[in-house]
KEBA-351715 format. One line per 5 residues: number of its first residue (from 1); their letters; for each residue y, z, x negated of C-alpha. Coordinates in Angstrom, 1 decimal. Layout:
# residues N
NUM	a	Y,Z,X ~ ...
***
This chain:
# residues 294
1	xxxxx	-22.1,2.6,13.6 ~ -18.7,2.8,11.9 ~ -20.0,5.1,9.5 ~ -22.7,2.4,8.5 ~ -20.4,-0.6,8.1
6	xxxxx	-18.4,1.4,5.8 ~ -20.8,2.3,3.9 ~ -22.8,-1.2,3.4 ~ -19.4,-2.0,2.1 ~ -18.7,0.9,-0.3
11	xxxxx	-22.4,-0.6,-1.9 ~ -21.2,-3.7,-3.2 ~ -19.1,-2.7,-6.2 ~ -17.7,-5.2,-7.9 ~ -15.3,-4.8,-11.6
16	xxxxx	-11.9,-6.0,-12.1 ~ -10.4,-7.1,-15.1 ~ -7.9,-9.7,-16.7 ~ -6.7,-10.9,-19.2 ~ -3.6,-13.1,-20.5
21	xxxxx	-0.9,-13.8,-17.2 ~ 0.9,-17.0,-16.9 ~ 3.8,-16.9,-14.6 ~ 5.2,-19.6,-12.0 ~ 8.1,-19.3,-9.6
26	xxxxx	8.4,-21.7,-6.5 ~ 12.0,-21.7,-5.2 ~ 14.8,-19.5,-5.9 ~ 13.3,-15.9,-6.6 ~ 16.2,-13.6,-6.0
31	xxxxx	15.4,-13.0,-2.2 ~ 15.0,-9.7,-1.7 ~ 12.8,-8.6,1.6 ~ 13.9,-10.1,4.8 ~ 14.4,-8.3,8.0
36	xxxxx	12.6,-11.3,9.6 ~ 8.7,-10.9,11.4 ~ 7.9,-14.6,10.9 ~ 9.0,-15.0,6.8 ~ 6.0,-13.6,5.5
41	xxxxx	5.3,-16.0,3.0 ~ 8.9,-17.1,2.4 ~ 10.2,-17.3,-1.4 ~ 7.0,-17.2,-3.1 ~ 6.4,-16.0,-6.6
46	xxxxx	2.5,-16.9,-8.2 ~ 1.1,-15.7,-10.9 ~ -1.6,-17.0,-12.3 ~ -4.1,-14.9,-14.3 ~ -6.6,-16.4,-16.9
51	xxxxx	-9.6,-14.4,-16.6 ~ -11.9,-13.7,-20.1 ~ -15.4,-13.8,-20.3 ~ -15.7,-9.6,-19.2 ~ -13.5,-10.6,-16.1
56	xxxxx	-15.3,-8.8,-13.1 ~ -18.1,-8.2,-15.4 ~ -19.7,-11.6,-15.6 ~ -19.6,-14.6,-17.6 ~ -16.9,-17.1,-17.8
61	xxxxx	-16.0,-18.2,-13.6 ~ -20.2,-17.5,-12.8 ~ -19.4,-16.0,-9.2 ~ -17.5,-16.9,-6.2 ~ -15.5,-14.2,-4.0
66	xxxxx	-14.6,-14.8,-0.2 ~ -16.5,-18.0,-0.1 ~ -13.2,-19.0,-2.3 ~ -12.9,-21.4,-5.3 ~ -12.8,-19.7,-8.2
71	xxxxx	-13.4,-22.8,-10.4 ~ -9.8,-22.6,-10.1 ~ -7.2,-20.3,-11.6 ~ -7.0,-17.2,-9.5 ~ -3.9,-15.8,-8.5
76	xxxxx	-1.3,-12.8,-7.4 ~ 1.0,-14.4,-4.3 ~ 3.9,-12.0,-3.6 ~ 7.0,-12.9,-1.6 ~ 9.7,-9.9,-3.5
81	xxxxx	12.4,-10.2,-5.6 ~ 12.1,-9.3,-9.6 ~ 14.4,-6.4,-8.3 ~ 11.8,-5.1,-6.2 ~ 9.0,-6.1,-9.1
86	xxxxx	10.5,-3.4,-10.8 ~ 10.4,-1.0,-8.0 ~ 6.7,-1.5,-7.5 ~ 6.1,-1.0,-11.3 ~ 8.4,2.1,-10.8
91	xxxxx	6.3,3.3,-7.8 ~ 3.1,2.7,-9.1 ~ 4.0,5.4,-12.4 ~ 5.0,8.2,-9.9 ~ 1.9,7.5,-7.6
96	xxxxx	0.1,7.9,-10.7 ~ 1.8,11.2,-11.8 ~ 0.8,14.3,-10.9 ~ 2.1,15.9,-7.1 ~ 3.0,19.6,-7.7
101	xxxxx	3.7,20.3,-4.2 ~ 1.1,20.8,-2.0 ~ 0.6,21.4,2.0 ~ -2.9,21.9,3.7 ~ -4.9,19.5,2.1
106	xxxxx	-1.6,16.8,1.5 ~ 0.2,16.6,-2.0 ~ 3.3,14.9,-2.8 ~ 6.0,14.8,-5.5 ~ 9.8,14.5,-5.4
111	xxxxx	11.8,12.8,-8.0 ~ 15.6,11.2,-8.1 ~ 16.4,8.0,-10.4 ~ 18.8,6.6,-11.0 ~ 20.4,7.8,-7.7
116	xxxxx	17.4,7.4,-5.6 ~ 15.0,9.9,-4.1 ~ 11.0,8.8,-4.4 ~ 8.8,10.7,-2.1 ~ 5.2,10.5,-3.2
121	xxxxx	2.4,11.2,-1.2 ~ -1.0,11.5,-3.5 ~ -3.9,10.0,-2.3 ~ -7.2,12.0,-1.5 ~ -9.5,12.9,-3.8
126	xxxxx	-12.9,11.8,-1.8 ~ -12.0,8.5,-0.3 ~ -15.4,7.8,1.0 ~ -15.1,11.3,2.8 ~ -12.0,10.4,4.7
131	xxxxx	-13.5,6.6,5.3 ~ -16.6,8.5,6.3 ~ -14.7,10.3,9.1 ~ -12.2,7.7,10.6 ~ -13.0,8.9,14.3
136	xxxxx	-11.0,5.5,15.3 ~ -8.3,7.2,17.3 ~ -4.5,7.4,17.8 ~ -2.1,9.8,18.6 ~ 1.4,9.8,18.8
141	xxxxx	4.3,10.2,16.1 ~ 7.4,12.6,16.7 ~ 10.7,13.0,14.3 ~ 12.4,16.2,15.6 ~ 10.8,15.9,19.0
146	xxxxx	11.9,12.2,19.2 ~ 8.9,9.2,19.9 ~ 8.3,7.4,16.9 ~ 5.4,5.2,18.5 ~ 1.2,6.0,17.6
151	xxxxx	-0.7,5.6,14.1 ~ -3.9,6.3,13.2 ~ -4.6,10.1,14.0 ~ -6.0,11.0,10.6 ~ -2.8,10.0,9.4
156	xxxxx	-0.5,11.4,12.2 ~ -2.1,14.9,11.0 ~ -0.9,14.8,7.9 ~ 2.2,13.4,8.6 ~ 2.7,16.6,11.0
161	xxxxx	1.7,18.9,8.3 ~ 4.5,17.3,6.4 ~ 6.9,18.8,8.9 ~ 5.3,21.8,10.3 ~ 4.6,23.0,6.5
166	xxxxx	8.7,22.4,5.9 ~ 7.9,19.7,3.5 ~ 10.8,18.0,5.0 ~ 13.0,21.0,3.9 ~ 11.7,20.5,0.5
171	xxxxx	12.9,16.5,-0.1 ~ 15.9,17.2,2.1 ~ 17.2,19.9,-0.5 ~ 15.6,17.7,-4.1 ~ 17.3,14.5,-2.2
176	xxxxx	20.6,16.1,-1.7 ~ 23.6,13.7,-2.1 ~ 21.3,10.4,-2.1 ~ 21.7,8.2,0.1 ~ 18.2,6.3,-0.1
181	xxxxx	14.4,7.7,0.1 ~ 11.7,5.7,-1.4 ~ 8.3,6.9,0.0 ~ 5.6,6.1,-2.3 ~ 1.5,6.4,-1.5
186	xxxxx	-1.8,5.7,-2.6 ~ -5.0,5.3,-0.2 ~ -4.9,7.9,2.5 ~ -1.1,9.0,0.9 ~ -0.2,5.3,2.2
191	xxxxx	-1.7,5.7,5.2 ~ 0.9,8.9,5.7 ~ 3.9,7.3,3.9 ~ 4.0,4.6,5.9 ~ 4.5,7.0,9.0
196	xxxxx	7.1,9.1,7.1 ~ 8.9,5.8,6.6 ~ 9.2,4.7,10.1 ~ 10.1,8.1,10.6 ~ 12.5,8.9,8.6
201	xxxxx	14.1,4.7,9.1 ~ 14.3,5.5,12.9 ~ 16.2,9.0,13.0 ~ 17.4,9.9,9.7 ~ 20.7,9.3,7.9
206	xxxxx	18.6,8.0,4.9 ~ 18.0,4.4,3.7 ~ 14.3,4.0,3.7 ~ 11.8,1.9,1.3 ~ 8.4,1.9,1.2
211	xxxxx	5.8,0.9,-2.0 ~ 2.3,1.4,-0.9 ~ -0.9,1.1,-3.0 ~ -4.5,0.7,-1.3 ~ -3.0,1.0,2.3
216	xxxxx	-5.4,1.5,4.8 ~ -3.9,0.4,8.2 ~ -1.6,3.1,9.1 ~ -0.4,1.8,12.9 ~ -1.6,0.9,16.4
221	xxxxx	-0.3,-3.3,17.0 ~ 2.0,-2.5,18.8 ~ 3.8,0.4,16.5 ~ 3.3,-2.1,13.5 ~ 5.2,-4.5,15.1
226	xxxxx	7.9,-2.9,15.8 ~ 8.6,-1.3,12.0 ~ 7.3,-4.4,10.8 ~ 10.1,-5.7,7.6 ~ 13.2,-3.7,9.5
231	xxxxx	13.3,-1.6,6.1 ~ 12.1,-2.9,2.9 ~ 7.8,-2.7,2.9 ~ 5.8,-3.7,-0.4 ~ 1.7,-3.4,0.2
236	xxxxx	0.3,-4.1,-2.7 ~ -3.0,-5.0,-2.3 ~ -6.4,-5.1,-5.1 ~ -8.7,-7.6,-4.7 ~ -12.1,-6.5,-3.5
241	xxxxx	-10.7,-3.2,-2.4 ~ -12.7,-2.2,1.2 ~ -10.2,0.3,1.8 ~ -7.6,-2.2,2.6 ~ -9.7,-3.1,5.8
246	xxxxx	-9.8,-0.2,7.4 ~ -9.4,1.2,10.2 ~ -10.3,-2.5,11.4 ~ -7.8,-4.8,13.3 ~ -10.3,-5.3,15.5
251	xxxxx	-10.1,-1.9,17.1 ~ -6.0,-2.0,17.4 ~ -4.5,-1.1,14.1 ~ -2.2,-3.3,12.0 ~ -0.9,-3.7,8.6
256	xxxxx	3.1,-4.0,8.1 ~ 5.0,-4.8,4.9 ~ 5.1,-7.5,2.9 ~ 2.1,-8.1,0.6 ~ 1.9,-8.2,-3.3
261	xxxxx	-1.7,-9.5,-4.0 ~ -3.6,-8.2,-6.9 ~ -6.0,-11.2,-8.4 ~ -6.7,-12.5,-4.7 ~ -5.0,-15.1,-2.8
266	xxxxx	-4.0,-13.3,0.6 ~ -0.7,-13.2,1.4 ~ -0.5,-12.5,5.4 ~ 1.0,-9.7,6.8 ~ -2.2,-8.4,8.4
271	xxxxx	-4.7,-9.5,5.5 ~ -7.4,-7.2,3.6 ~ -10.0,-7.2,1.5 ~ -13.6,-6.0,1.3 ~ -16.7,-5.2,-0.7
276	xxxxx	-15.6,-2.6,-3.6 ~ -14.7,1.0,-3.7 ~ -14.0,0.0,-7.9 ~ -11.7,-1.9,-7.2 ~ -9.7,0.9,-5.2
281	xxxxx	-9.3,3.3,-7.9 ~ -5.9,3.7,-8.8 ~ -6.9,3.0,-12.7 ~ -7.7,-0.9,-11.8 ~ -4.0,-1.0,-10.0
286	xxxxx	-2.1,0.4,-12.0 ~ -3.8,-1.4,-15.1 ~ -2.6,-4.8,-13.0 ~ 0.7,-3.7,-11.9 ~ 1.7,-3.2,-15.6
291	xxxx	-0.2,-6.3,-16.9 ~ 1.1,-8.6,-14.2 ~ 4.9,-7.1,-13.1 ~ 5.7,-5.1,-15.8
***
C-alpha cells in the first residue's frame, strides 16, 4: 500500500522556476539558531520571489498549489541568520560536488574551510528505488557502543556502514586539529547525516552542524525530539518535493532542524511537501539556493 501512495505521488510532476527575488527582513536578523524546541518561527527572514510567465511551467499565476493563494506573492520563510545563509549556500556547493570516498553503496566527501571540517554524505542515485523500499521500520543508533536513540532503519544501515567501513577513521584523520564538523546531505545522504549528527553531538569532542537538502524524516518522535535545535539544524526544503514527506509522520517519524523554505510557505518544524519528484532534483535546489541566498 505504501508502495502505491508513493508512487501516485511521484506521478504528479510539477516544474520549478523563478525569476527576479525581492528581499524583506522582519525583526532583527542576526539571530543565529536557538537551542529552544518552541522558537521555530522566531526571527523571520521572507523573501519574496516574483515568478515569470515559465514559472512552474504555466502561464502568469494560472494554478494554485496546496489549496494556497497564489494570486499572491509566493514566498521562502526561513528563521537563520545571514551567517548561516552563507553556510547553506556553502553546503549546498559541496553536496553538489562530487564524493570520492565510497563505502557499500554510501559516498561521502571530506573537506576543511576555513577551519571547519564538512562531512558530505551524497545522496542516492535512484530515489524512487529507495522510496520504493521504505519497509517502515526502526532500529536503534549506537556511537562506540553507546545508545543514541532509533531512526528510520534504512538510514541506521548506512549510518553503521559509516563506522563498520572505518569511515569514521577517515574524517577523524582529514578533520584533524578542527574543532567543528559540519555534516552535509542530500535525499537519502540527509536522511544518514542527520544520524551522524546526533551522533557525533552526543559523544564526540566535535562541535556539530547540520545543512540538509531534500531530508526525508530521519527519526522516530521521540528521538527527534530529543536532538531537536540542541546543535545548529538547517532543512532546507523545495516546494513540491514528495520526498520531504516521507517516511510519514503518521507512522512515528519526525523532522528536526529548523526549516529554510524553497518557493513554499511552510515553516514548522515538522512540515513537508508533496506531489513532485522534479522538484527533488538537486539541480532545482541548488538553482534556488544561489538565486535566493547567494
Amino acid at each position: 500500500m505504501y508502495s502505491k501512495v508513493v508512487t501516485g505521488l511521484l506521478c504528479q510532476a510539477l516544474f520549478v522556476a523563478g525569476a527576479s527575488v525581492n528581499v524583506e527582513r522582519r525583526g532583527e536578523t542576526n539571530q543565529t539558531v536557538a537551542a529552544n524546541n518552541d522558537a521555530e518561527n522566531d526571527g523571520v527572514i521572507t523573501i519574496k520571489m516574483q515568478l515569470g510567465p515559465q514559472a512552474r511551467g504555466t502561464s502568469w499565476w494560472s494554478w494554485a498549489f496546496d489549496n494556497e493563494d497564489w494570486s499572491k506573492t509566493p514566498y521562502v520563510t526561513e528563521s537563520i541568520s545571514t551567517i548561516y545563509e552563507s553556510k547553506v549556500v556553502t553546503a549546498a556547493s559541496i553536496a553538489g560536488a562530487a564524493h570520492p570516498i565510497t563505502f557499500s553503496n554510501e559516498a561521502l566527501s571530506v573537506n576543511v574551510i576555513n577551519n571547519e571540517c564538512w562531512v558530505s554524505i551524497a545522496g542516492s542515485g535512484d530515489v524512487q528505488d529507495w522510496i520504493d523500499n521504505l519497509n517502515l521500520g526502526t532500529d536503534a543508533i549506537y556511537y562506540n557502543g553507546q545508545y543514541v536513540g532509533r531512526g528510520f532503519d534504512g538510514f541506521v544501515n548506512g549510518y553503521n556502514e559509516y563506522f563498520s567501513l572505518g569511515m569514521n577513521g577517515v574524517v577523524d584523520q582529514s578533520c584533524s586539529g578542527v574543532s567543528k564538523i559540519n555534516f552535509v546531505g542530500y535525499s537519502r545522504g540527509a536522511g544518514i547525516a542527520n544520524i551522524l549528527a546526533a551522533a557525533y553531538y552526543q559523544f564526540s569532542t566535535y562541535n556539530v552542524e547540520l545543512y540538509t537538502f531534500a531530508s526525508p524524516r530521519a527519526f522516530d518522535v521521540a528521538t527527534s525530539d530529543s536532538f531537536h535545535m540542541r546543535f545548529p539544524q538547517i532543512r532546507v526544503m523545495n516546494d513540491e518535493d514528495v520526498v520531504t514527506s516521507v517516511p510519514f509522520s503518521a507512522w512515528g517519524f519526525k523532522h528536526m532542524g529548523d526549516v529554510v523554505c524553497l518557493n513554499c510557505r511552510e515553516t514548522g518544524r515538522n512540515s513537508e511537501e508533496s506531489g513532485s519528484i522534479i522538484a527533488h532534483l538537486f539541480y532545482n535546489y541548488a538553482a534556488a539556493v544561489n538565486s535566493l541566498l547567494g
